[in-house]
mmCIF entry with sequence, helices, sheets and N, C-alpha, C, O atoms, coordinates in Angstrom:
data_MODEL
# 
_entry.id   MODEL 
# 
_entity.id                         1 
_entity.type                       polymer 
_entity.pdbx_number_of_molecules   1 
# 
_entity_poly.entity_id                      1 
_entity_poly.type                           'polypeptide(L)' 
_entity_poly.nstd_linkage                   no 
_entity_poly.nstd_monomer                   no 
_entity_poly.pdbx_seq_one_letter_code       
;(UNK)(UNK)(UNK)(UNK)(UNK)(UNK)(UNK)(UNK)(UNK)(UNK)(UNK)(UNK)(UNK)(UNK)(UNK)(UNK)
(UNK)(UNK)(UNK)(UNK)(UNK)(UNK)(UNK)(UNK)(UNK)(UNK)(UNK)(UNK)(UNK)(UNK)(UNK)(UNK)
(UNK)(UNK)(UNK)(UNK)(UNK)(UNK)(UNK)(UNK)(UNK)(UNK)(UNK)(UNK)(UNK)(UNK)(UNK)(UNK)
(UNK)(UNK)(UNK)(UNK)(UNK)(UNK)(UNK)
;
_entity_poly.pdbx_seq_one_letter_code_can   XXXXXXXXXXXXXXXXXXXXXXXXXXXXXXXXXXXXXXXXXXXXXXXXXXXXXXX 
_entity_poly.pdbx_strand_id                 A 
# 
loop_
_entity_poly_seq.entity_id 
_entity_poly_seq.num 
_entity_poly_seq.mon_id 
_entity_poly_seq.hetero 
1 1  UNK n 
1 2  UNK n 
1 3  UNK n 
1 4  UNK n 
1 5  UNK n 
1 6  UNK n 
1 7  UNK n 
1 8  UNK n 
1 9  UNK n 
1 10 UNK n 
1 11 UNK n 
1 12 UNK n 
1 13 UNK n 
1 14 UNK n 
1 15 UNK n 
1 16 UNK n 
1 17 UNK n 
1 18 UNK n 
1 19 UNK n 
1 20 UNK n 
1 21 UNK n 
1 22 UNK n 
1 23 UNK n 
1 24 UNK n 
1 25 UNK n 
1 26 UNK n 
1 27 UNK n 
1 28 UNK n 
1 29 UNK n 
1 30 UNK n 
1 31 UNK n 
1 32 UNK n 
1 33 UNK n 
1 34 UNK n 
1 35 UNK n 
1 36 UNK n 
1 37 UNK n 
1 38 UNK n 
1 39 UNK n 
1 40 UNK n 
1 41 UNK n 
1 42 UNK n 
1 43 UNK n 
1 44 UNK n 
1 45 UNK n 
1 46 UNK n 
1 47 UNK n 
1 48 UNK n 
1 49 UNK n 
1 50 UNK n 
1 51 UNK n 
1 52 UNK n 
1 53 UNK n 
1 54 UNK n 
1 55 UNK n 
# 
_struct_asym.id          A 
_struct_asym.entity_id   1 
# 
loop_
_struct_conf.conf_type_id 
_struct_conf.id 
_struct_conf.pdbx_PDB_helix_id 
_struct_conf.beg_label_comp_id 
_struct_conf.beg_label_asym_id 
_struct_conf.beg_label_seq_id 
_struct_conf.pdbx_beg_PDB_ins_code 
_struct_conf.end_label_comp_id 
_struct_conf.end_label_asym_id 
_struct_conf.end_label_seq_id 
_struct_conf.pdbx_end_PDB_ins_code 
_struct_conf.beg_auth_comp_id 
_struct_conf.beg_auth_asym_id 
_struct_conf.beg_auth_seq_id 
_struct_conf.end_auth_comp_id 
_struct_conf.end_auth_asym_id 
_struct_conf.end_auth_seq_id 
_struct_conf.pdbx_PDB_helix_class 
_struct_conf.details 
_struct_conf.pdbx_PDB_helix_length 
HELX_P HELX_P1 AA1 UNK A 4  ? UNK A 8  ? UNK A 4  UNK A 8  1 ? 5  
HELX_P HELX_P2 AA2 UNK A 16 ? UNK A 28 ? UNK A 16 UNK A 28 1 ? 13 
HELX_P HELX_P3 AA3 UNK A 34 ? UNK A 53 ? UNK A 34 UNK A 53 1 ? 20 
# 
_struct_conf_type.id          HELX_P 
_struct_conf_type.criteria    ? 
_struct_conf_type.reference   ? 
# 
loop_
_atom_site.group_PDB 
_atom_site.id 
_atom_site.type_symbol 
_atom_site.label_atom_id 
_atom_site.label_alt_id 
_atom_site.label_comp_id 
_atom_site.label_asym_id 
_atom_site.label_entity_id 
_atom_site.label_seq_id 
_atom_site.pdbx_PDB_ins_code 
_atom_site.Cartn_x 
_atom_site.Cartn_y 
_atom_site.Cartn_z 
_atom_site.occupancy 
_atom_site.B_iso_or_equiv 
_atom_site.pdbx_formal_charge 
_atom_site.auth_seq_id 
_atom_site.auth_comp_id 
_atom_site.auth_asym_id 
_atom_site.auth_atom_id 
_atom_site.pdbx_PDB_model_num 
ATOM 1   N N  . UNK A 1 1  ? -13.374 244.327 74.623 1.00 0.00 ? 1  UNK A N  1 
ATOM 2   C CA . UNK A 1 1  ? -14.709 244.834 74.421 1.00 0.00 ? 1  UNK A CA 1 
ATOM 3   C C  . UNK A 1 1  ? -14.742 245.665 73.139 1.00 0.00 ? 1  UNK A C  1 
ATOM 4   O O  . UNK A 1 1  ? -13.818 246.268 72.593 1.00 0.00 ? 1  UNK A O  1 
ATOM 5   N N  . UNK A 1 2  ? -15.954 245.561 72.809 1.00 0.00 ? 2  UNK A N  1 
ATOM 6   C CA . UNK A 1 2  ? -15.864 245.791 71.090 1.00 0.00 ? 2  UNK A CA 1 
ATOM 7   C C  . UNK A 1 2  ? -16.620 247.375 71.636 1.00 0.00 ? 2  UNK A C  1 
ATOM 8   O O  . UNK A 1 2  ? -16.983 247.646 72.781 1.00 0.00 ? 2  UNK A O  1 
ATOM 9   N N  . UNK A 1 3  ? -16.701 248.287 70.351 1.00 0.00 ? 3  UNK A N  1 
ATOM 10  C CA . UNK A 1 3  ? -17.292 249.914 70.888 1.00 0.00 ? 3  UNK A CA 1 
ATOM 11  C C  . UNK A 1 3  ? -19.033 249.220 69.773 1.00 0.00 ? 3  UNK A C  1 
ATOM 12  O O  . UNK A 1 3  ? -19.111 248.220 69.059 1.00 0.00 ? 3  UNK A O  1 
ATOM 13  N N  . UNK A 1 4  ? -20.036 250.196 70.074 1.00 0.00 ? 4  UNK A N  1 
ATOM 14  C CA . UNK A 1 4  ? -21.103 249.850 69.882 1.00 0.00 ? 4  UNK A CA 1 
ATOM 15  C C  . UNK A 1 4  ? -21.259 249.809 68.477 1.00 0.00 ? 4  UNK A C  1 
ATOM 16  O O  . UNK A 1 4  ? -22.058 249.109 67.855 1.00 0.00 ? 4  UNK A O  1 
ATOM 17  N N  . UNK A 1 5  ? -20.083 250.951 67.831 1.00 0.00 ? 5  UNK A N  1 
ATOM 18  C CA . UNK A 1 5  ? -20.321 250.797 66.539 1.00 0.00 ? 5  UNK A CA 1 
ATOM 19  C C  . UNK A 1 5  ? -20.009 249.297 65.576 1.00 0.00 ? 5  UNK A C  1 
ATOM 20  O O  . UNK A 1 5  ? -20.824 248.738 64.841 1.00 0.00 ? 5  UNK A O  1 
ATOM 21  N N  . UNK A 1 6  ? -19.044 249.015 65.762 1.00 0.00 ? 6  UNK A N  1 
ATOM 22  C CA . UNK A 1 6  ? -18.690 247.588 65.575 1.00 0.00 ? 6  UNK A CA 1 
ATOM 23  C C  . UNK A 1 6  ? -19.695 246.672 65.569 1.00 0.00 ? 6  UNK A C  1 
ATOM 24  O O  . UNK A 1 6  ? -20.097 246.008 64.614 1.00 0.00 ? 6  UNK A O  1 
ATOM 25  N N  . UNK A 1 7  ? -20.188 246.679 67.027 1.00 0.00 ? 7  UNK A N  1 
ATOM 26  C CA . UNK A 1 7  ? -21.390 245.242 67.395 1.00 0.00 ? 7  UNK A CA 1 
ATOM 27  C C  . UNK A 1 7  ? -22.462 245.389 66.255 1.00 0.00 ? 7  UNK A C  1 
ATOM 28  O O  . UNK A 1 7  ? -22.861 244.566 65.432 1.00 0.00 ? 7  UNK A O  1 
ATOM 29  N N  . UNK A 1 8  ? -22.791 246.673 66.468 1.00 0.00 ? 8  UNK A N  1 
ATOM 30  C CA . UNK A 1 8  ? -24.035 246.696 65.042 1.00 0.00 ? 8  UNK A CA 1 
ATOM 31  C C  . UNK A 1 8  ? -23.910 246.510 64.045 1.00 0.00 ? 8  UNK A C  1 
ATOM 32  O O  . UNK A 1 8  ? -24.885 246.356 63.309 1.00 0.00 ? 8  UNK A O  1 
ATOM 33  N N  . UNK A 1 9  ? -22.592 246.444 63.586 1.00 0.00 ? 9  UNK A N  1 
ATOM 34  C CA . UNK A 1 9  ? -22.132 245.708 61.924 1.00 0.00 ? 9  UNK A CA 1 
ATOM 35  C C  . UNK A 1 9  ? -22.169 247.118 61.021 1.00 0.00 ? 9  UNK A C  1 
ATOM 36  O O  . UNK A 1 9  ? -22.566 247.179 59.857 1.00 0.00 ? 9  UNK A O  1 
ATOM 37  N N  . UNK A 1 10 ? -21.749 248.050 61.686 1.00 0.00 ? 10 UNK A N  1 
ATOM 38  C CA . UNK A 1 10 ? -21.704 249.155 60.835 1.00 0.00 ? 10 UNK A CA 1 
ATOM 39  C C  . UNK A 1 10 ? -20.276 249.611 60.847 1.00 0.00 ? 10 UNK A C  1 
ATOM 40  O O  . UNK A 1 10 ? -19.571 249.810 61.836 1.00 0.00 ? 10 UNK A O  1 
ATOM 41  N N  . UNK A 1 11 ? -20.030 249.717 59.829 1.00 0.00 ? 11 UNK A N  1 
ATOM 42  C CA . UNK A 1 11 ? -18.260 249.855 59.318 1.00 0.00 ? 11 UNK A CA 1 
ATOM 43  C C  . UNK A 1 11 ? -18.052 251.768 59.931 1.00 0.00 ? 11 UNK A C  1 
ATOM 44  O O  . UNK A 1 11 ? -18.911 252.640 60.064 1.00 0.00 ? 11 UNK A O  1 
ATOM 45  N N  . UNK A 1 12 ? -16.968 251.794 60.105 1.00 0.00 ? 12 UNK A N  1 
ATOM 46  C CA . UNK A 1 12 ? -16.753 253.556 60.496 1.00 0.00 ? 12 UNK A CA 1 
ATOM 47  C C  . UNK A 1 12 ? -15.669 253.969 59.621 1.00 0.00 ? 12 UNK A C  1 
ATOM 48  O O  . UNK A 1 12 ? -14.493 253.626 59.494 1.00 0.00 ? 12 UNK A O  1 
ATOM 49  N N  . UNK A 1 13 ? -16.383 254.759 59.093 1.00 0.00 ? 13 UNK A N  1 
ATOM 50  C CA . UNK A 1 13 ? -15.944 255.694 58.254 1.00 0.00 ? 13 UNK A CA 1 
ATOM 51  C C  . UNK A 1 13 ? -16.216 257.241 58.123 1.00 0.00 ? 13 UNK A C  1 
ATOM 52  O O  . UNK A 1 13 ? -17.211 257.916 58.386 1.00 0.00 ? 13 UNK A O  1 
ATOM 53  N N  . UNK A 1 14 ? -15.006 257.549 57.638 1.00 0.00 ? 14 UNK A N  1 
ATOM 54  C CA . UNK A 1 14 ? -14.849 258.836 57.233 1.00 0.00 ? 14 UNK A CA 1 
ATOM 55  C C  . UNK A 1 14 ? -16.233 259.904 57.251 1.00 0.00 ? 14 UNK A C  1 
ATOM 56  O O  . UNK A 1 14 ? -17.041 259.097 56.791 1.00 0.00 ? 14 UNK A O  1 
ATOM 57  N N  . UNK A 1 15 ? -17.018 261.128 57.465 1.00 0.00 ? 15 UNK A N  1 
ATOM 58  C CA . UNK A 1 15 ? -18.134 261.200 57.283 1.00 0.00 ? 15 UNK A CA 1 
ATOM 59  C C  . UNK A 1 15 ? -18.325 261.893 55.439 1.00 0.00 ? 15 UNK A C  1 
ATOM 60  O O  . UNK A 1 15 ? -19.415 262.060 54.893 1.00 0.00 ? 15 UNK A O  1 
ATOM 61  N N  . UNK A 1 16 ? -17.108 262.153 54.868 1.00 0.00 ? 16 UNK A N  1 
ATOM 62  C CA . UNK A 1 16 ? -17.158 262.744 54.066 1.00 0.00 ? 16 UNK A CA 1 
ATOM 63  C C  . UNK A 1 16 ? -17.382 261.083 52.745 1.00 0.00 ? 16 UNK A C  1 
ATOM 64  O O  . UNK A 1 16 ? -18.294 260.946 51.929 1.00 0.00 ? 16 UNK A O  1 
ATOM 65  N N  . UNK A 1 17 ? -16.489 260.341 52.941 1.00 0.00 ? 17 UNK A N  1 
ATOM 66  C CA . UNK A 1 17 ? -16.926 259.545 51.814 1.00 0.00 ? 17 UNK A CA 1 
ATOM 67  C C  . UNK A 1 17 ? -18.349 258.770 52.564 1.00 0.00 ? 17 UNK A C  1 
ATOM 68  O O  . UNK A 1 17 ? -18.703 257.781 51.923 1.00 0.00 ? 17 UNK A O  1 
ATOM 69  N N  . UNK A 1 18 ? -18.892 258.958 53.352 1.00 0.00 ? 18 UNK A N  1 
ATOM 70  C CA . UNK A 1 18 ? -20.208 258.229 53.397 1.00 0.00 ? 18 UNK A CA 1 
ATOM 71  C C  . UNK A 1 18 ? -20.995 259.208 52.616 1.00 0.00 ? 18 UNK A C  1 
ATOM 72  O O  . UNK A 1 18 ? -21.935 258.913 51.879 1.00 0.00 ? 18 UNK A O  1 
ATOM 73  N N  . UNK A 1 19 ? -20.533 260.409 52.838 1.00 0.00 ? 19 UNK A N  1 
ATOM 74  C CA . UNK A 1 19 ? -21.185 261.369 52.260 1.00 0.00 ? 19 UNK A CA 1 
ATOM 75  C C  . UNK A 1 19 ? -21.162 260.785 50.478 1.00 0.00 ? 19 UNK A C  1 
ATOM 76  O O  . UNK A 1 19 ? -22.202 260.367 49.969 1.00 0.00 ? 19 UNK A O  1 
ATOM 77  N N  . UNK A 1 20 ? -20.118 260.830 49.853 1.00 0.00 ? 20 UNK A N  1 
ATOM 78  C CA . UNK A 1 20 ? -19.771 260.354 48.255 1.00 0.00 ? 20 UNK A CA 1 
ATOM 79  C C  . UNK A 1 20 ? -20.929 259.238 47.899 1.00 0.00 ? 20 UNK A C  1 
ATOM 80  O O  . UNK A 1 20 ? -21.565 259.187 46.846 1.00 0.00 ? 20 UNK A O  1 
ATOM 81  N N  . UNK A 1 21 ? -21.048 258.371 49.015 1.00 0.00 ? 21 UNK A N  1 
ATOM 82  C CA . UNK A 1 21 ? -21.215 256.789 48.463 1.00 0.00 ? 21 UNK A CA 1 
ATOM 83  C C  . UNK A 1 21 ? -22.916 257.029 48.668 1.00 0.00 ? 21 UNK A C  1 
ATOM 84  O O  . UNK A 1 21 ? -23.544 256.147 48.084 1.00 0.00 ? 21 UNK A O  1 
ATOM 85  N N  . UNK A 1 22 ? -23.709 257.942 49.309 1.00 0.00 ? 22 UNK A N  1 
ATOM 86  C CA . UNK A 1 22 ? -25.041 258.643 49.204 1.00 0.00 ? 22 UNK A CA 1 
ATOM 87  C C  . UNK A 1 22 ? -25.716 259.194 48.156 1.00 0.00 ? 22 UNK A C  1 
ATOM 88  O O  . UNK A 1 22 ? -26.874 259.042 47.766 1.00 0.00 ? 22 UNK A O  1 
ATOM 89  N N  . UNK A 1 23 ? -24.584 260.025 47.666 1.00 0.00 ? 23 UNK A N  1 
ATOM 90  C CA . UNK A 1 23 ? -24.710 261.197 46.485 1.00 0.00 ? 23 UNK A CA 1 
ATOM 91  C C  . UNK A 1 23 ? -24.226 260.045 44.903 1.00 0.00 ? 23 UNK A C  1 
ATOM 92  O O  . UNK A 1 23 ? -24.583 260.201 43.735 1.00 0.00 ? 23 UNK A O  1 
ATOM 93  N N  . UNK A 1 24 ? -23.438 259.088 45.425 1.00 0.00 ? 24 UNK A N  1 
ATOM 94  C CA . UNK A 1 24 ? -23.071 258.118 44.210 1.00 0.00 ? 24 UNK A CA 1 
ATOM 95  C C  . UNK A 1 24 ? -25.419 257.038 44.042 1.00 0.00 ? 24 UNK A C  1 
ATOM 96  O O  . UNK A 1 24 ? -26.276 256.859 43.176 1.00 0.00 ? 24 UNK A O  1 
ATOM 97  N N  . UNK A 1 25 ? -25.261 256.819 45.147 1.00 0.00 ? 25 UNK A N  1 
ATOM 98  C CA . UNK A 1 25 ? -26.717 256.036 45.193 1.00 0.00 ? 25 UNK A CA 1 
ATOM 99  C C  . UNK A 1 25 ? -27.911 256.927 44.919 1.00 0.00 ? 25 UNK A C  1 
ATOM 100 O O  . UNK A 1 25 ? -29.033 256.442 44.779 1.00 0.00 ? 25 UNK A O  1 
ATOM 101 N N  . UNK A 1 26 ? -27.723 257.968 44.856 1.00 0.00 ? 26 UNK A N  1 
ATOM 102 C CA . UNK A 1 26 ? -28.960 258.952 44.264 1.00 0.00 ? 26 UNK A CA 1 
ATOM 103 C C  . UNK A 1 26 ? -28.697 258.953 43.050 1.00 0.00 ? 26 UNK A C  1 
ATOM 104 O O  . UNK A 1 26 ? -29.610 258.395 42.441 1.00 0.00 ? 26 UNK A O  1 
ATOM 105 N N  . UNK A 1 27 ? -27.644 259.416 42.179 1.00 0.00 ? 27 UNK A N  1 
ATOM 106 C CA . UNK A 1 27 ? -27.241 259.577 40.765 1.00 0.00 ? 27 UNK A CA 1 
ATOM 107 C C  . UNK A 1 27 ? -27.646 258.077 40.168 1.00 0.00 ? 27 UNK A C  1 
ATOM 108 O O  . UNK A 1 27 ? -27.826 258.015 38.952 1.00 0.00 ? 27 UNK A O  1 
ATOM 109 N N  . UNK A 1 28 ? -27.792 256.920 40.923 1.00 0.00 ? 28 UNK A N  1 
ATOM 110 C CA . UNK A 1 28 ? -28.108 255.773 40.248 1.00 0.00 ? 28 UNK A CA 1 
ATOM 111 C C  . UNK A 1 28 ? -29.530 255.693 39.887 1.00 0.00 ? 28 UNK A C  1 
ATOM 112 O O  . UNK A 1 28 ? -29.883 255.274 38.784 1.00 0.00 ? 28 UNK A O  1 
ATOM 113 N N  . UNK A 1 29 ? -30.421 256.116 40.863 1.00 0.00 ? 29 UNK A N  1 
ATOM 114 C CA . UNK A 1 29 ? -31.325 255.838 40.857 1.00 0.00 ? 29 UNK A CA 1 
ATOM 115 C C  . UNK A 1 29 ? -32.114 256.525 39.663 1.00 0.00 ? 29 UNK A C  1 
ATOM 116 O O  . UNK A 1 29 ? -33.278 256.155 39.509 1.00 0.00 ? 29 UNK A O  1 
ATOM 117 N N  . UNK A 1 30 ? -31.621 257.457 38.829 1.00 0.00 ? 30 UNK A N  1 
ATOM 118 C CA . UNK A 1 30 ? -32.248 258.298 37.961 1.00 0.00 ? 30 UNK A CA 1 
ATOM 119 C C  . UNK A 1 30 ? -32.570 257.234 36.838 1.00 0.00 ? 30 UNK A C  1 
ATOM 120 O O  . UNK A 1 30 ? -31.883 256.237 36.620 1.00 0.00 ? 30 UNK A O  1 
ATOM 121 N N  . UNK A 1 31 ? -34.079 257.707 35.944 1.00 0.00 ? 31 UNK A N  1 
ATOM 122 C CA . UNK A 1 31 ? -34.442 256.474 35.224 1.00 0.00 ? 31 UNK A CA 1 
ATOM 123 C C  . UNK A 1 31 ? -33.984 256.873 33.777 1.00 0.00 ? 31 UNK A C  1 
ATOM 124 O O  . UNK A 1 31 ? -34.651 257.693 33.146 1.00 0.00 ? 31 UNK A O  1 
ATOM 125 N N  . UNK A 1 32 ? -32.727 256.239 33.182 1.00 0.00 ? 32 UNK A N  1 
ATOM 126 C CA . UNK A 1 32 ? -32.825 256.268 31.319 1.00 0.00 ? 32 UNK A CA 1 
ATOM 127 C C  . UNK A 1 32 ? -33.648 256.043 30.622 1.00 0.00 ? 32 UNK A C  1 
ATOM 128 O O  . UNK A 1 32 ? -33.489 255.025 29.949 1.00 0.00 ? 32 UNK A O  1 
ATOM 129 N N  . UNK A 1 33 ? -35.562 257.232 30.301 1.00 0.00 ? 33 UNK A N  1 
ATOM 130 C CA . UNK A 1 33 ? -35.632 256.504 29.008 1.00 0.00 ? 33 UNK A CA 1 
ATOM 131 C C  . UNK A 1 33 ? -35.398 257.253 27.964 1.00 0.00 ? 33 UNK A C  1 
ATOM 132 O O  . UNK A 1 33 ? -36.402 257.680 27.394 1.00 0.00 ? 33 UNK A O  1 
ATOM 133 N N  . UNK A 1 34 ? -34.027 257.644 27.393 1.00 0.00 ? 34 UNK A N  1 
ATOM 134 C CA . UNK A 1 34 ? -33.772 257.680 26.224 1.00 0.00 ? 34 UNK A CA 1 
ATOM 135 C C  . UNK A 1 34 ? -34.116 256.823 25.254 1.00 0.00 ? 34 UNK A C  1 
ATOM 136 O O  . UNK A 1 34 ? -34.425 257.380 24.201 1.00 0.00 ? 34 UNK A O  1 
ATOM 137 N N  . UNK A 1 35 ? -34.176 255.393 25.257 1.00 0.00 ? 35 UNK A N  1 
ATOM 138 C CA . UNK A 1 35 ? -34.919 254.862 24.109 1.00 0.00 ? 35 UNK A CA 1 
ATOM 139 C C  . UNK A 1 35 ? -36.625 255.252 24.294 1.00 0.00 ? 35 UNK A C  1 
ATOM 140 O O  . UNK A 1 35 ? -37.215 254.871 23.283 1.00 0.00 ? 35 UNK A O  1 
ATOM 141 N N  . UNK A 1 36 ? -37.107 255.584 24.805 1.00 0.00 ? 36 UNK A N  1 
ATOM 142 C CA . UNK A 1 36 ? -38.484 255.538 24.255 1.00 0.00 ? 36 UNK A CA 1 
ATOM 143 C C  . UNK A 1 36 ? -38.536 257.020 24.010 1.00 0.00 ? 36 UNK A C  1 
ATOM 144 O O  . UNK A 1 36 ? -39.577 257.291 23.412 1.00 0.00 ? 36 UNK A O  1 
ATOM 145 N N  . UNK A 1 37 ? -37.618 258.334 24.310 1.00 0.00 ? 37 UNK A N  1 
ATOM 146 C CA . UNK A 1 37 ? -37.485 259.270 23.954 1.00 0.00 ? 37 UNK A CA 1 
ATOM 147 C C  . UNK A 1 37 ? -37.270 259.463 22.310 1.00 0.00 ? 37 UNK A C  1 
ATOM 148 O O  . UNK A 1 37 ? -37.781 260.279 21.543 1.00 0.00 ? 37 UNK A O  1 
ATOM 149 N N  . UNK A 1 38 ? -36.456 258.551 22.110 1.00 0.00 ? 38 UNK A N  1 
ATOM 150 C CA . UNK A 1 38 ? -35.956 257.928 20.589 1.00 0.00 ? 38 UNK A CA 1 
ATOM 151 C C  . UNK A 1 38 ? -37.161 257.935 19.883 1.00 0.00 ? 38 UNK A C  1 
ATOM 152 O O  . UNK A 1 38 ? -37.399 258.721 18.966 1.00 0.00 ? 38 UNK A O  1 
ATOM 153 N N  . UNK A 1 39 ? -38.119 256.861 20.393 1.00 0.00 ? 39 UNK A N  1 
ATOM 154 C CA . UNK A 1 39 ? -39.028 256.092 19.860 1.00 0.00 ? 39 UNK A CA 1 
ATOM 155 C C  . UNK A 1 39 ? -40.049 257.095 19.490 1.00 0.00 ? 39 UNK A C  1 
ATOM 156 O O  . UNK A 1 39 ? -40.564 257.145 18.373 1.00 0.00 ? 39 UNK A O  1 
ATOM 157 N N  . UNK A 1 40 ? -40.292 257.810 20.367 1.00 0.00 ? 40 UNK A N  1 
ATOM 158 C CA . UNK A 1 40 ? -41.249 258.659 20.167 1.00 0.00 ? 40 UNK A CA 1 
ATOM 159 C C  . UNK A 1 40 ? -40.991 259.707 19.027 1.00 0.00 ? 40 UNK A C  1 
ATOM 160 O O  . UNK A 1 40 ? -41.786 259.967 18.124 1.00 0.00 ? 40 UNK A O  1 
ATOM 161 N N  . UNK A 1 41 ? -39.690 260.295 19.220 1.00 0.00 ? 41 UNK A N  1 
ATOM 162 C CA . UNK A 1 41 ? -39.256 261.412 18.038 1.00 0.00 ? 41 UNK A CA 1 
ATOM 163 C C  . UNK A 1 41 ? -39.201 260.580 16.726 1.00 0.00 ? 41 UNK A C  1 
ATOM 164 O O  . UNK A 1 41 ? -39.788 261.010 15.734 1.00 0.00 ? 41 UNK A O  1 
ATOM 165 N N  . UNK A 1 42 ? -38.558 259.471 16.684 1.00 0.00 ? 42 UNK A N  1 
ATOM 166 C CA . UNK A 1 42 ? -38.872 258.525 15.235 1.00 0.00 ? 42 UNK A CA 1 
ATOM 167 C C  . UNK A 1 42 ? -39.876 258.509 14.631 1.00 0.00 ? 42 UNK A C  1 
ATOM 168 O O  . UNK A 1 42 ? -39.971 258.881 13.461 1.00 0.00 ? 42 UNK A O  1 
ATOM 169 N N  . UNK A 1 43 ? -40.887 258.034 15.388 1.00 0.00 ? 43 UNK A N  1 
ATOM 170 C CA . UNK A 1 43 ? -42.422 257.954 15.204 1.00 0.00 ? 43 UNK A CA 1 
ATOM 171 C C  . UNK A 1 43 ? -42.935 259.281 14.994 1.00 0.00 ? 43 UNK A C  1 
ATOM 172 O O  . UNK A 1 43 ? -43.561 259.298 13.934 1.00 0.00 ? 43 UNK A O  1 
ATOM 173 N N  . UNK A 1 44 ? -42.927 260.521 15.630 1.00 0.00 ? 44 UNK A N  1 
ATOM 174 C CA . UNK A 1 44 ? -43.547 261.411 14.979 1.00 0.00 ? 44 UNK A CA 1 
ATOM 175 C C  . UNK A 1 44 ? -42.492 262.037 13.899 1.00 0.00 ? 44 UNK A C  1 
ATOM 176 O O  . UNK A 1 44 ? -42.949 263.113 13.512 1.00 0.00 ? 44 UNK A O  1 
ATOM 177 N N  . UNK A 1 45 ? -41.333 261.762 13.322 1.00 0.00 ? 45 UNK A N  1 
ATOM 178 C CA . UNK A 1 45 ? -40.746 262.640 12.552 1.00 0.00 ? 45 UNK A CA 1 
ATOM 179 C C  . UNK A 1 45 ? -41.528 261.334 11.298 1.00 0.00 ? 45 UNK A C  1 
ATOM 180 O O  . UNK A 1 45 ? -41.679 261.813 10.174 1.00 0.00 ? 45 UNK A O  1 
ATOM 181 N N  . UNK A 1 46 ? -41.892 260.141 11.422 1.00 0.00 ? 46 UNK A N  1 
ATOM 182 C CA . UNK A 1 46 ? -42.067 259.584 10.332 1.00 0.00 ? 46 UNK A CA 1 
ATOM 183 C C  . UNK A 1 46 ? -43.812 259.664 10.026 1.00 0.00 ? 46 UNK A C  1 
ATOM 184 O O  . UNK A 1 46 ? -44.273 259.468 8.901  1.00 0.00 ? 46 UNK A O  1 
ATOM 185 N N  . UNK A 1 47 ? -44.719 260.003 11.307 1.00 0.00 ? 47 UNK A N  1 
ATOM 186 C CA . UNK A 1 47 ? -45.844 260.720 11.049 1.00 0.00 ? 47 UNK A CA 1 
ATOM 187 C C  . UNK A 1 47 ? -45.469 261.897 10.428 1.00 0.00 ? 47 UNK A C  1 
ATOM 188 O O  . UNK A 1 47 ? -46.080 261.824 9.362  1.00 0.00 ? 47 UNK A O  1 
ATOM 189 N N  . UNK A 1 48 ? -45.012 262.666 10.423 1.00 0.00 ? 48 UNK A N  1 
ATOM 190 C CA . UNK A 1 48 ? -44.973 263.810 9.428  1.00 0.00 ? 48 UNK A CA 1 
ATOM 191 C C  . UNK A 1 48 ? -44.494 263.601 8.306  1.00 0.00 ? 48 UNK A C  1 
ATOM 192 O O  . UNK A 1 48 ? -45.162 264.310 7.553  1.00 0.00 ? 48 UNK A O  1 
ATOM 193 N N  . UNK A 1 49 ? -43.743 263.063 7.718  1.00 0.00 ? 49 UNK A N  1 
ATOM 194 C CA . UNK A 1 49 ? -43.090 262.520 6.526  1.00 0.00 ? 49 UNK A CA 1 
ATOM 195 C C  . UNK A 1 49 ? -44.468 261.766 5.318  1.00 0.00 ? 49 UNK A C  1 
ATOM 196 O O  . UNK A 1 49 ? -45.074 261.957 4.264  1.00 0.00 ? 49 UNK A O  1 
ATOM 197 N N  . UNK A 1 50 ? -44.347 261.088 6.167  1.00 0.00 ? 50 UNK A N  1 
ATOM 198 C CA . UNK A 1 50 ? -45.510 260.357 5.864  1.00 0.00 ? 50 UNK A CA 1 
ATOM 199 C C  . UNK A 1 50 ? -46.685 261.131 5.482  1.00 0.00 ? 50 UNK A C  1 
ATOM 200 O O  . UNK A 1 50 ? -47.110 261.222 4.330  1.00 0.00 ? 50 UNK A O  1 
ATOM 201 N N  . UNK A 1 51 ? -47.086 261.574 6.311  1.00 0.00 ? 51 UNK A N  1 
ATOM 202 C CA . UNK A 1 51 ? -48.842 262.655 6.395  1.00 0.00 ? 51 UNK A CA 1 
ATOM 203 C C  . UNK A 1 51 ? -48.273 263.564 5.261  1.00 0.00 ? 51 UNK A C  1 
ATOM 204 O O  . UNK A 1 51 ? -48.948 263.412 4.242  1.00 0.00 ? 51 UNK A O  1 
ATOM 205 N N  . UNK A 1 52 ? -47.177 264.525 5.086  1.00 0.00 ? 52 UNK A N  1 
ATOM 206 C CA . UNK A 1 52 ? -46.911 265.419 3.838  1.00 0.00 ? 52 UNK A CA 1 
ATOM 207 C C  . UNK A 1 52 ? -46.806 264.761 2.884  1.00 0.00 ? 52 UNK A C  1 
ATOM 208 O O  . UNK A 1 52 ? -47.319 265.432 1.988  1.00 0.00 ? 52 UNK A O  1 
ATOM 209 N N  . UNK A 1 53 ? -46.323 263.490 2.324  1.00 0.00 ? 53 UNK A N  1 
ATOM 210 C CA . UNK A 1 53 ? -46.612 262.995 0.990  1.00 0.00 ? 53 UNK A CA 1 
ATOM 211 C C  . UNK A 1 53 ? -47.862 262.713 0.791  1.00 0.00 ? 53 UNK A C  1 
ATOM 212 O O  . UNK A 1 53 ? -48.287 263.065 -0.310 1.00 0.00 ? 53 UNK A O  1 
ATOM 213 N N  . UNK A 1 54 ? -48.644 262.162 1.532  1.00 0.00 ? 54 UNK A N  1 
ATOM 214 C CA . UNK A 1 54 ? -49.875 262.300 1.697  1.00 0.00 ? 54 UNK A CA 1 
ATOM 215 C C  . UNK A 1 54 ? -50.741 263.226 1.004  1.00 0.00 ? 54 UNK A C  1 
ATOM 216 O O  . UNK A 1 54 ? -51.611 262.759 0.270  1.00 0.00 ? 54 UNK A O  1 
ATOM 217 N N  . UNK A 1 55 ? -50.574 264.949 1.189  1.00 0.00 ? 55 UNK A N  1 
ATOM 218 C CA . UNK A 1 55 ? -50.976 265.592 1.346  1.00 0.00 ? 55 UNK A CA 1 
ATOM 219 C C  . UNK A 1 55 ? -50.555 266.416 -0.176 1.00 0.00 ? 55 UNK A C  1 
ATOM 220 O O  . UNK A 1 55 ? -50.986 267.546 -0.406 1.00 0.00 ? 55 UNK A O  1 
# 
């Protein structure tokens, strides 16, 4: 006879690395936009460049 945890297809583990593999799936979820962070500082450092010769 199998224990209940088994039947449900849930692996048993440790509570501390379930804990890791939680705190690993939150840190993923964070969104990179460094490129449009980029994009944006490009664009206004070359609006200003621009607008002072201008001027």
């Amino acid at each position: 006879m199998q224990s209940p945890i088994l039947i449900a297809g849930v692996p048993r583990r440790h509570p501390i690395r379930a804990h890791v593999r939680r705190a690993a799936a939150v840190q993923q979820k964070v969104r990179d936009d460094s490129d449009v962070k980029l994009f944006a500082m490009s664009f206004a450092a070359f609006f200003v460049c621009f607008y002072t010769f201008i001027l």
